[in-house]
ZAMARGU-4260 file (C-alpha; in steps of 0.2 Angstrom, whole numbers, plus 5000, padded with zeros to 4 digits):
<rodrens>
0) 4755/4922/5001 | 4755/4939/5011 | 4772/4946/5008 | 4775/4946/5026 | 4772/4927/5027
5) 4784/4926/5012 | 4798/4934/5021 | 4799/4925/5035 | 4798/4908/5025 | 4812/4914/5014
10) 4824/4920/5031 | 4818/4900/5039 | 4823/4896/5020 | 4840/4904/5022 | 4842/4900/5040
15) 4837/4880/5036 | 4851/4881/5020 | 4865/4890/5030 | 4864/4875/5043 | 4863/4863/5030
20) 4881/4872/5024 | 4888/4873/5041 | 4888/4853/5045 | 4896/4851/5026 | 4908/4862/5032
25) 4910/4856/5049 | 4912/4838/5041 | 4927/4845/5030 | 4936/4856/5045 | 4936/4837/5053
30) 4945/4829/5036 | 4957/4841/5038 | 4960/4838/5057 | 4962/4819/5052 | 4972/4822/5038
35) 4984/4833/5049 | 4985/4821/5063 | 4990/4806/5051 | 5003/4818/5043 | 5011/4822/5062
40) 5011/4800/5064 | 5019/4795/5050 | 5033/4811/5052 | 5038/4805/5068 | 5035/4785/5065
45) 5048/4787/5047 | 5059/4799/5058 | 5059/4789/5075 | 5064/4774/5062 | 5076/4784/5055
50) 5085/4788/5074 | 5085/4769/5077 | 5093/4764/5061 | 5107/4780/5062 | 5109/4776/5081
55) 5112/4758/5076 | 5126/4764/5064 | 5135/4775/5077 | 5135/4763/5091 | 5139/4749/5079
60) 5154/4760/5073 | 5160/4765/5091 | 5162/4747/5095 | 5172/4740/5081 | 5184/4756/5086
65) 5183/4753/5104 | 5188/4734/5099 | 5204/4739/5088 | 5208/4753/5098 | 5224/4752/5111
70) 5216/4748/5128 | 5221/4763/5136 | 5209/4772/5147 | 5212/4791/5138 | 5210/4782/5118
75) 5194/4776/5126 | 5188/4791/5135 | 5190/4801/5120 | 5179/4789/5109 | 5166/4789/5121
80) 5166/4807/5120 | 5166/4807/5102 | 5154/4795/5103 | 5141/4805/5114 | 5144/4822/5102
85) 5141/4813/5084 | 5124/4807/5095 | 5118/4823/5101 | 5124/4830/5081 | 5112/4817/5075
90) 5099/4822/5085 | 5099/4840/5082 | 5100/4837/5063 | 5086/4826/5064 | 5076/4836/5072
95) 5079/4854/5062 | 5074/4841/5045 | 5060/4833/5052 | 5052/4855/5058 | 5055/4858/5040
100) 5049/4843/5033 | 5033/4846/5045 | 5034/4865/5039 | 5035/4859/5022 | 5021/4847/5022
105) 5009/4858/5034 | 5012/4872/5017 | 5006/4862/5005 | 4992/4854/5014 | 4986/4872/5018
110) 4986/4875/4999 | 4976/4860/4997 | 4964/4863/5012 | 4960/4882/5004 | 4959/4875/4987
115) 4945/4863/4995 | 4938/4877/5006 | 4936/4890/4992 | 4928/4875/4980 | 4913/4870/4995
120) 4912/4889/4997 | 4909/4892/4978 | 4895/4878/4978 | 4888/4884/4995 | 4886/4901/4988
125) 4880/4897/4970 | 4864/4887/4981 | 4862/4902/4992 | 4861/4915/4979 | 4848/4901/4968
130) 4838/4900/4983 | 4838/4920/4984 | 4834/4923/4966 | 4820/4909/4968 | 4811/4916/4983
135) 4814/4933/4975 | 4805/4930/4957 | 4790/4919/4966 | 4788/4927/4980 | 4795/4947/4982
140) 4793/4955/4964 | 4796/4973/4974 | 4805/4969/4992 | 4819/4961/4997 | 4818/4946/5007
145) 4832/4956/5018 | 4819/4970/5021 | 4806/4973/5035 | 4787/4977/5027 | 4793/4996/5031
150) 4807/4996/5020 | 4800/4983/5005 | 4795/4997/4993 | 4805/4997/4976 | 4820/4991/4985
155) 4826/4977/4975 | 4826/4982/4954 | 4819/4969/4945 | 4833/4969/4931 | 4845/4964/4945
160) 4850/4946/4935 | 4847/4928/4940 | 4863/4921/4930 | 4878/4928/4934 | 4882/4938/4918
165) 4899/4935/4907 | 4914/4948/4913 | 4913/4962/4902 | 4920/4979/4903 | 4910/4991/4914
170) 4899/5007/4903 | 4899/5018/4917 | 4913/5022/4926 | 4917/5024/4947 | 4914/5042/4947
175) 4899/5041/4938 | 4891/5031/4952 | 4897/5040/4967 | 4910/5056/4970 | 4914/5055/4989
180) 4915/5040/5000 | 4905/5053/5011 | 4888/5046/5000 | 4890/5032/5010 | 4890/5038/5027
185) 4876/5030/5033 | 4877/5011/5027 | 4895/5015/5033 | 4890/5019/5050 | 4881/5001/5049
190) 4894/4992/5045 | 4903/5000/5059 | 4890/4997/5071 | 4888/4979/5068 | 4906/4975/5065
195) 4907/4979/5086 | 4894/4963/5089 | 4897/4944/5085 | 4884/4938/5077 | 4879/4917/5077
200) 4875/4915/5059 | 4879/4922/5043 | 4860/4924/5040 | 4860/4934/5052 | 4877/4946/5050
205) 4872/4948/5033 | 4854/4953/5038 | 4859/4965/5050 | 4874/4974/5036 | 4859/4973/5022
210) 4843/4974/5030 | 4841/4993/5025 | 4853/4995/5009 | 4839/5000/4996 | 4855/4996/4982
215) 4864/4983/4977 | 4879/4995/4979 | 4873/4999/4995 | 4875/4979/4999 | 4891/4977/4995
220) 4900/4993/5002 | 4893/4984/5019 | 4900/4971/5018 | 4916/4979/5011 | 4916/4990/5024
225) 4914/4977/5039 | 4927/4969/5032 | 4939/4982/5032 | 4932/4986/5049 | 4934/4969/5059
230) 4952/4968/5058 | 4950/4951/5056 | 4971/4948/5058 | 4969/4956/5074 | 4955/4945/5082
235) 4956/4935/5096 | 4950/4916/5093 | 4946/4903/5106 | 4955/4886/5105 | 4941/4875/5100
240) 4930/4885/5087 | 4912/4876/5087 | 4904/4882/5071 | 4891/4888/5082 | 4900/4900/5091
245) 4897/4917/5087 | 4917/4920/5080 | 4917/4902/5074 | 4909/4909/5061 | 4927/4916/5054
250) 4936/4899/5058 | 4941/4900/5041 | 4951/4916/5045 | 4960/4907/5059 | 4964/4894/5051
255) 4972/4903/5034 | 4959/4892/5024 | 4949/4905/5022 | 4953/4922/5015 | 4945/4941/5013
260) 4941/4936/4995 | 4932/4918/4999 | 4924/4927/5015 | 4919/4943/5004 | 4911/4930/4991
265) 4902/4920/5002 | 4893/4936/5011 | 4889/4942/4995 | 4879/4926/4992 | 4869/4930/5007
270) 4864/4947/5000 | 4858/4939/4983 | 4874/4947/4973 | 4883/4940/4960 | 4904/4938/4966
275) 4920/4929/4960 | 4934/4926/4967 | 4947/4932/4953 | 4967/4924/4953 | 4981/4933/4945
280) 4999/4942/4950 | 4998/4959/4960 | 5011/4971/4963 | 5012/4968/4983 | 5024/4970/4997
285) 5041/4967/4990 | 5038/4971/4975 | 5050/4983/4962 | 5046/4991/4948 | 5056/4982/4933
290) 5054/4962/4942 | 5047/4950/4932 | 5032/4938/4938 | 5038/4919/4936 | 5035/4908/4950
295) 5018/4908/4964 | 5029/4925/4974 | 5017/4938/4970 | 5002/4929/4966 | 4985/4935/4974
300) 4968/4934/4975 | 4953/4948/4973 | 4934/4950/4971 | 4924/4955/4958 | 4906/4960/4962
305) 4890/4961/4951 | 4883/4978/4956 | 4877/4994/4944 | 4874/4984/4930 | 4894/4978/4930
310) 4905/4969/4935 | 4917/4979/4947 | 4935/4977/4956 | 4934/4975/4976 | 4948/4972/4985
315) 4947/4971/5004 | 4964/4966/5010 | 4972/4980/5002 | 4956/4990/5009 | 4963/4988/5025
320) 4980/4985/5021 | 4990/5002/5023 | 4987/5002/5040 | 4994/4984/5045 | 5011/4990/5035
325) 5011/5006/5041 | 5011/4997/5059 | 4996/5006/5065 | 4984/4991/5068 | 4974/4990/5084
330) 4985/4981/5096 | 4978/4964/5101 | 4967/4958/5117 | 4953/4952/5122 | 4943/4968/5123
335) 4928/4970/5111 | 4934/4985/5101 | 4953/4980/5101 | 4951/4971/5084 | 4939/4986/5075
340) 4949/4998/5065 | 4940/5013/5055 | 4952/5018/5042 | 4952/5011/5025 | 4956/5017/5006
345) 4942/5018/4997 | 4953/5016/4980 | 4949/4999/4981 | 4928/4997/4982 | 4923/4997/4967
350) 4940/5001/4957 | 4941/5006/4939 | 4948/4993/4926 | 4960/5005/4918 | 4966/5008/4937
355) 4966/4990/4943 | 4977/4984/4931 | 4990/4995/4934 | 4993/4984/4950 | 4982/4967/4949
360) 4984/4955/4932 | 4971/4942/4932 | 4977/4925/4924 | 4961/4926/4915 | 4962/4938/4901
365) 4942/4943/4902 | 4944/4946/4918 | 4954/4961/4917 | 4937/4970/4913 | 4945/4981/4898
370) 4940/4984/4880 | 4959/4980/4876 | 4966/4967/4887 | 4987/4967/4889 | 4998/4956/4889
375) 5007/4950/4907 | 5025/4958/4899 | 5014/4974/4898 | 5008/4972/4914 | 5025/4971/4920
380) 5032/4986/4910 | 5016/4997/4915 | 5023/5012/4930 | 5024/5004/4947 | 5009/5016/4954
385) 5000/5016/4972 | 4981/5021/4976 | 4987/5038/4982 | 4994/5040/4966 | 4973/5037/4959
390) 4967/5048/4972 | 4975/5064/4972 | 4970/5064/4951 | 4990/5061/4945 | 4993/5057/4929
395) 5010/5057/4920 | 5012/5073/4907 | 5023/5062/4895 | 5015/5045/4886 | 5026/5029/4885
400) 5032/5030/4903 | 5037/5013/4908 | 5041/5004/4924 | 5060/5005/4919 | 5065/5023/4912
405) 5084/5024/4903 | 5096/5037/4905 | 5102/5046/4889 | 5123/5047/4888 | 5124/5061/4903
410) 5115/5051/4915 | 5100/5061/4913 | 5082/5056/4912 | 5065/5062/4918 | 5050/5057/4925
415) 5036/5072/4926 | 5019/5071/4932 | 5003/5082/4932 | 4994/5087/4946 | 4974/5092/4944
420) 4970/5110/4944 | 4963/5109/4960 | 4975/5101/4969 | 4991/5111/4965 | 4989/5122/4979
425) 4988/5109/4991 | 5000/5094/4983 | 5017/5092/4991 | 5030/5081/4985 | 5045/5073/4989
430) 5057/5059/4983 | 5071/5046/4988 | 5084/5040/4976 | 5093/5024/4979 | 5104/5011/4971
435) 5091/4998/4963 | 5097/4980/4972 | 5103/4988/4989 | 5096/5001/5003 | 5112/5012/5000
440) 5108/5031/4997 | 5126/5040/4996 | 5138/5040/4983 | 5156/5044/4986 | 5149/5052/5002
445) 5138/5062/4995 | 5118/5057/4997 | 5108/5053/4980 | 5097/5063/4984 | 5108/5078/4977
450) 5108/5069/4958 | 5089/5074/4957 | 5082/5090/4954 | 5063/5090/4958 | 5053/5107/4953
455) 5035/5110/4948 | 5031/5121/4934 | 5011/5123/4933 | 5003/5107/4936 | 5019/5099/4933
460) 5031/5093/4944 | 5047/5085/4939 | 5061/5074/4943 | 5076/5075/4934 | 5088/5062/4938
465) 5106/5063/4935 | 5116/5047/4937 | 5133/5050/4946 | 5138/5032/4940 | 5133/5019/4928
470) 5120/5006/4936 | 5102/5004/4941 | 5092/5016/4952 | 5075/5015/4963 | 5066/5033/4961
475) 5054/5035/4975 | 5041/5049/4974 | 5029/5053/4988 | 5015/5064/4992 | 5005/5074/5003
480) 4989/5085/5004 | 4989/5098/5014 | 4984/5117/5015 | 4997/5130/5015 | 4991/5135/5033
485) 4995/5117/5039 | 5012/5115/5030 | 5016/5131/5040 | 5009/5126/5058 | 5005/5107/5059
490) 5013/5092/5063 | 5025/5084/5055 | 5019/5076/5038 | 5017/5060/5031 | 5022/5057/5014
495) 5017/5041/5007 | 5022/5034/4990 | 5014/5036/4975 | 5025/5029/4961 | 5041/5019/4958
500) 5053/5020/4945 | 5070/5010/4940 | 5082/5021/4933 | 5095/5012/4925 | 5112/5022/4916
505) 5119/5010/4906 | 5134/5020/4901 | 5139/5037/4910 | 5152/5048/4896 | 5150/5064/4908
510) 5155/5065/4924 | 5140/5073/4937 | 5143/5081/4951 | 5130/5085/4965 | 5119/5098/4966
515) 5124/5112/4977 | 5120/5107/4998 | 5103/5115/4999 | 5086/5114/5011 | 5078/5099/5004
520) 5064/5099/4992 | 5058/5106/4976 | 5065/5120/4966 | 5060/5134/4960 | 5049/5152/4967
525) 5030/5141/4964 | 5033/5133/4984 | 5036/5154/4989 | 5019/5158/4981 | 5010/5143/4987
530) 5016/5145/5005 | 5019/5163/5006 | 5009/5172/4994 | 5027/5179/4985 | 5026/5180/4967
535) 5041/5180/4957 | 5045/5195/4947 | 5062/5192/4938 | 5064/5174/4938 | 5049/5161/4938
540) 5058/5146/4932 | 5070/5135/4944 | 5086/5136/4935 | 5095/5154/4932 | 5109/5156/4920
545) 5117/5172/4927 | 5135/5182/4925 | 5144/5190/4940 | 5129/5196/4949 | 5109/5195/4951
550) 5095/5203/4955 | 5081/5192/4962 | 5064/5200/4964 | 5047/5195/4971 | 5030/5204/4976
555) 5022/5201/4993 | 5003/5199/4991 | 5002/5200/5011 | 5015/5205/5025 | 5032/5194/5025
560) 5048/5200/5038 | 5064/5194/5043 | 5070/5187/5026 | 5086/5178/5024 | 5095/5169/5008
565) 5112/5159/5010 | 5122/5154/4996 | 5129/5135/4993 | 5142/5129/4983 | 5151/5111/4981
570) 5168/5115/4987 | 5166/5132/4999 | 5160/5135/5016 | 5142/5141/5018 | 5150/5155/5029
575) 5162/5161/5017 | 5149/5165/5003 | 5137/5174/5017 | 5143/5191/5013 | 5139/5189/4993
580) 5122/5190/4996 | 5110/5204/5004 | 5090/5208/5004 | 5082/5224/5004 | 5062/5228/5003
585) 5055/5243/4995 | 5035/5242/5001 | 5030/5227/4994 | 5044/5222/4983 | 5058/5212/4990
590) 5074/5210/4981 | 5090/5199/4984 | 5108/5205/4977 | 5119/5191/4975 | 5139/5192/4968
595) 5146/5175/4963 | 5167/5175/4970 | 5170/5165/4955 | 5160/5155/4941 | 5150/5138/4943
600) 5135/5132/4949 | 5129/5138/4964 | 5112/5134/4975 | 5101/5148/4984 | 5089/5145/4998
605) 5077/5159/5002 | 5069/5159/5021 | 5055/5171/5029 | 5040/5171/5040 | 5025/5179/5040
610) 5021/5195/5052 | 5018/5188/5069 | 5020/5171/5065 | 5027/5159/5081 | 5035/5147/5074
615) 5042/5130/5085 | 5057/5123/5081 | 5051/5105/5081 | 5042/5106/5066 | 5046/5095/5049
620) 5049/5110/5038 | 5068/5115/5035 | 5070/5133/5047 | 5084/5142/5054 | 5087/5156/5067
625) 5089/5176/5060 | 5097/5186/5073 | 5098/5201/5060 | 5088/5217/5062 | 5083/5213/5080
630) 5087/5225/5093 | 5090/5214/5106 | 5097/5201/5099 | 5081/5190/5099 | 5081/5176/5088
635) 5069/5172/5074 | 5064/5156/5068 | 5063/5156/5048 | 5054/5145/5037 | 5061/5139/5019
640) 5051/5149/5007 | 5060/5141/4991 | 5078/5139/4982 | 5086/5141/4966 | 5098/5133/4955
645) 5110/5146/4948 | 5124/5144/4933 | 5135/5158/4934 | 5147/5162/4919 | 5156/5179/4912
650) 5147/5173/4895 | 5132/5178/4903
</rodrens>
């Protein structure tokens, strides 16, 4: 047989197959129907019995009172109004019980009818991926039966297996097969492009997303990325979805029997390549660091795909997912490209085993894909980390950090991270600090935010928490990317999480304080030589332990003007610690005088610009206005350049 012949006879294969799996599935979509509708008639037969019998009691009751009651009109009118309130009572409490017995059963059959749904899918797909490997082996030794004659050369390996191999740790690792989702820019575009159509048939979707992958990875970032693509949550349905239709095709979806994993699975079977859908707990929506898993609350579902030689972690709701939380999602309508969104996070095609687990526990062990599985306590205890976390190269500088981090008996503990040499120019941070089981952030008036002193050193930035009370704590840290030159000129940024910690102090024997009211932020001189090119000459760490007075000096490694510092202390004025502090600048070295009034901790925040800068007041760095050293009284908008933490004493 020509290998053209061969193709089309495989595709009417396929075609003949996916019909044959349509009417089973049509025939199980109608059991459900039936099932449903006998439900709805023997919830309202028990419940309209049930009105009859209670209505029967009440009325039965009214007249035995009516019968010994005096016979005056207002006894009687006042029973008969009791009468007609305990009815419509009745009614109103039969009614809410029989919604949430309805609610109740319409659950649990849901549960059942995905249970079913993922079952016939399962055994759909195990016959289309036999027929596949059949007509494959007999017929195409070097094509693909998705290819056209142009495109059959060496496109399918041979080695690509016929059994589904057993879970086994992956040899070569996600950066090993590819650096940048860039690599896929063309099956990408693909996906993109077909994702705007409704296609009849699966044959044919699947078809059109593979026909010119020449991998299997290729196959599956396709169908990974018209999946995170069609914002399925987003579509619009007609009422009466024949299978036939072109978006009956995604009933399933509708209907909630059907999820991104079972759909991801099913497709997968149409391109020839090996899938599971793989059950366990994740650390979703909701979810704190320190909370234990023992009931269905945070249980999920994911894929794992056979592609490279391995198996490998996709997960396409959370591929899509930040952007339904985040509240950005298309807004719904009848157009065509209402229900197409482009973003996605590539953290989750293809993921690393030693990165998945951090938020995905499969109830079986083998399938968490590592040389040494853990244990679901483990799981629990491992740092509650984001993809963000994954993708900016993090990794904690200290071993043992666990999802709950104890205080020593000051209060104080922290949580320090490293960043990768190449991002420490670029890596912003940021954190919130509130109490663990509520959403308040101020104690005794003064926000938590003041009992953490964040500061990079290096490639090291740090939190150190200090507990103003005895308790539990939810540390927040976020992050951004973003150049110097957009810090100082862009829009106002977007930090997004990248890890969670509970704090708990479990006895407090010193009493903390706030830090002093400074600009928000980290500590330290590195932010001033990141943003503004100014070194530190005296002082490079965060904290200073000074006597009565201080010299601070930096170098400027390119034009800087109008500088200002101000001076904080818990307890005083900003205003009346102004004239302790002065600035003067010697060609390129600028140097800042301070005098403490008395002894005790004090904060500085350092501000400039740089020559010529405009600067707009909207913007989401901290800023003030320097009327100082102008002529004309022209004000200056100053951006925070960096702060310091200062213990003054006469010891020192």
């Amino acid at each position: 047989m020509q290998p053209s012949v061969a193709f089309l006879y495989a595709r009417e294969e396929q075609a003949r197959l996916e019909m044959k799996h349509r009417k089973e599935e049509d025939d199980l979509y109608r059991r459900f129907a039936r099932k449903r509708e006998e439900e709805d008639r023997k919830i309202q037969s028990e419940f309209e019995n049930e009105w009859e019998r209670e209505l029967q009691r009440l009325t039965h009751k009214f007249e035995k009172e009516l019968a010994t009651s005096k016979r005056n009109r207002e006894e009687h009118s006042l029973l008969t109004l009791r009468h007609e309130q305990q009815k419509e009572d009745l009614e109103k409490n039969m009614t809410l019980r029989r919604s949430k017995k309805k609610e109740s059963i319409t659950r649990k059959m849901l549960e059942h009818e995905r249970y079913e749904t993922a079952a016939l899918v399962d055994r759909q797909s195990s016959e289309m991926l036999e027929l596949i490997s059949a007509r494959r082996s007999e017929y195409m030794q070097n094509e693909s039966i998705f290819l056209d004659d142009e495109f059959s050369e060496g496109t399918i390996p041979l080695e690509y297996p016929l059994v589904a191999p057993a879970p086994q740790p992956p040899a070569v690792s996600k950066f090993q097969i590819y650096t940048d989702p860039i690599e896929f820019e063309d099956v990408d575009r693909i996906a993109i492009s077909v994702a705007q159509e409704d296609q009849k048939t699966f044959t044919d979707l699947v078809r059109q997303l593979v026909g010119r992958c020449t991998t299997d990875i290729e196959k599956a970032r396709t169908i990974f990325r018209w999946i995170t693509v069609k914002n399925l949550n987003a579509m619009h349905f007609d009422d009466d979805l024949r299978g036939d239709t072109p978006m009956g095709l995604l009933r399933g979806i509708k209907y909630g029997t059907e999820s991104y994993h079972v759909l991801f699975k099913r497709l997968c079977s149409y391109a020839g390549l090996h899938c599971v859908v793989i059950k366990g707990y994740s650390k979703s929506a909701g979810y704190q660091p320190g909370v234990k898993f023992q009931d269905s609350r945070f249980r999920n579902s994911w894929n794992a795909v056979y592609v490279a030689g391995a198996w490998r972690f996709v997960q396409c709701n959370w591929g899509a997912r930040h952007l339904v939380n985040a509240k950005e999602a298309p807004k719904t309508g009848r157009g065509k490209n209402d229900s197409l969104r482009y973003e996605y996070d590539d953290h989750y095609f293809l993921t690393d085993p030693r990165e998945f687990i951090y938020e995905f526990f499969p109830l079986q062990e083998e399938w968490q894909l590592l040389k040494r599985p853990i244990t679901l306590r483990e799981f629990e205890n491992l740092p509650f980390v984001r993809s963000l976390f994954f993708r900016y190269g993090l990794h904690f500088a200290d071993e043992g950090y666990g999802a709950v981090v104890f205080t020593d008996d000051t209060g104080a503990a922290t949580v320090r991270i490293t960043m990768p040499t190449d991002m420490q120019s670029c890596l912003i941070f940021h954190y919130n600090l509130k109490f663990y089981d509520s959403d308040e952030d101020s104690y005794d008036g003064v926000s938590l935010k003041r009992f953490v002193m964040q500061s990079v050193v290096g490639n090291i930035v740090a939190f150190r928490v200090h507990a103003p009370c005895s308790g539990a704590f939810l540390l927040d840290i976020f992050a951004n990317a973003v150049t110097p030159q957009e810090y100082l000129t862009g829009e106002p940024m977007k930090f997004k999480s990248v890890c969670k910690f509970k704090i708990c102090c479990e006895e407090l024997q010193t009493v903390m304080v706030p830090l002093p009211d400074c600009a928000s932020g980290e500590w330290g001189p590195t932010k001033a030589t990141r943003l503004f090119g100014l070194i530190p000459i005296t002082h490079q760490d965060p904290l200073i332990f000074a006597g009565r007075s201080l010299d601070l000096q930096f170098r400027m490694s390119r034009p800087l003007t109008d500088f200002m510092a101000t001076l904080h202390k818990n307890g005083i004025e900003e205003k009346k610690l102004s004239k302790y502090v002065s600035h003067n600048v010697m060609d390129d070295i600028v140097t800042f005088i301070i005098t403490f009034p008395e002894e005790g901790q004090y904060g500085l925040d350092i501000y400039t610009r740089e020559l010529g800068t405009i600067m707009h007041s909207s913007h989401h760095h901290q800023q003030l206005h320097n009327s100082s050293g102008s002529s004309s009284g022209e004000k200056h908008l100053l951006t925070h350049c960096c702060k310091y933490l200062i213990n003054s004493s006469k010891r020192n």
